[in-house]
FITOR-342344 format. One record per residue (C-alpha): x negated, y, z negated; residue in one letter. Coordinates in steps of 0.05 Angstrom, whole numbers, plus 5000, padded with zeros to 4 digits. Each point is the difference from the previous one (the first is absolute). Layout:
<rs>
    x    y    z code
    X    Y    Z    A
...
</rs>
This chain:
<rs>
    x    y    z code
 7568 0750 2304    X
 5003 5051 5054    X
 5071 5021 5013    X
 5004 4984 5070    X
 5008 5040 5063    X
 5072 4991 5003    X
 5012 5055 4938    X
 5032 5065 5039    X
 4973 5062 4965    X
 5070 5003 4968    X
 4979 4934 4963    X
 4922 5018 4988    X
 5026 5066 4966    X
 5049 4959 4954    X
 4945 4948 4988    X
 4953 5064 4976    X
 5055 5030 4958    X
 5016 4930 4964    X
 4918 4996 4977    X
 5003 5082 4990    X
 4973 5019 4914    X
 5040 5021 4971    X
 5062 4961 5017    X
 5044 5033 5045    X
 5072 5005 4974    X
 5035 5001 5071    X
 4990 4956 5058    X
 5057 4995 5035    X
 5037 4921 4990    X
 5010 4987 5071    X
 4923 5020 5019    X
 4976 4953 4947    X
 5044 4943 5032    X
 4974 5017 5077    X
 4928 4991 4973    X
 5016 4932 4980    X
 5035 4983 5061    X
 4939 5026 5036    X
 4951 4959 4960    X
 5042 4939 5019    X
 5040 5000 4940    X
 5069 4964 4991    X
 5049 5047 4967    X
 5062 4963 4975    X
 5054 5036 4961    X
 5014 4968 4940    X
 5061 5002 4944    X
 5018 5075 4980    X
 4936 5038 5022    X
 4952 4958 4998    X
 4953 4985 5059    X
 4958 4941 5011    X
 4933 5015 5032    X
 4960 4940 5028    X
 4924 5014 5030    X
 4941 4956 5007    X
 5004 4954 4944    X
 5039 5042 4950    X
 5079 5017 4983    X
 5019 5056 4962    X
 5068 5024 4981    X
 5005 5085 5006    X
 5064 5036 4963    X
 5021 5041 5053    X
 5004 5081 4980    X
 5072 5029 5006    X
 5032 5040 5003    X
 4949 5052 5030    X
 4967 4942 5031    X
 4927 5023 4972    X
 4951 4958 4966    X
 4974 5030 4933    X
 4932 4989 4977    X
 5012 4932 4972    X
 5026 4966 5065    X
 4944 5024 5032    X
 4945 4973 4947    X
 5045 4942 5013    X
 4989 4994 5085    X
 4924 5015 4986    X
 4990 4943 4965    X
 5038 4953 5047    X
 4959 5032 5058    X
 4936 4989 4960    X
 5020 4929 4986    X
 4987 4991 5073    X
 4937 5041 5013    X
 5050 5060 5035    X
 4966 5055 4980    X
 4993 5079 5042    X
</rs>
């Protein structure tokens, strides 16, 4: 799927991070949450901090990072998958 033209470079360079090897330890939380919005994402905050992310045909459930408000490698492994659940890759 081709990302679409709406993507600032803001959200192209968070889309390239997410798929970067190895893993990057430290996209910023709120960056990760504007890419989704961008992609035409709903973001719902859930109980404690969870968030509900729903795109295309898929719902996922994200712990969000605190208190530095980073993700760690994990998270990230985590949003990849989601986006490659829906043919979102760079």
């Amino acid at each position: 799927m081709s990302t679409g033209p709406n993507l600032s470079s803001r959200h192209r360079r968070t889309l390239e991070r997410i798929f970067e090897h190895p893993v990057p330890p430290n996209i910023h939380w709120r960056d990760v949450i504007s890419l989704f919005e961008a992609l035409g994402a709903t973001v719902t905050q859930r109980r404690g901090s969870r968030v509900s992310v729903s795109l295309g045909g898929s719902m996922q459930t994200f712990h969000e990072p605190h208190p530095q408000r980073v993700t760690n490698k994990g998270a990230v492994a985590a949003v990849r998958i989601f986006l490659e659940t829906e043919g979102i890759r760079p």
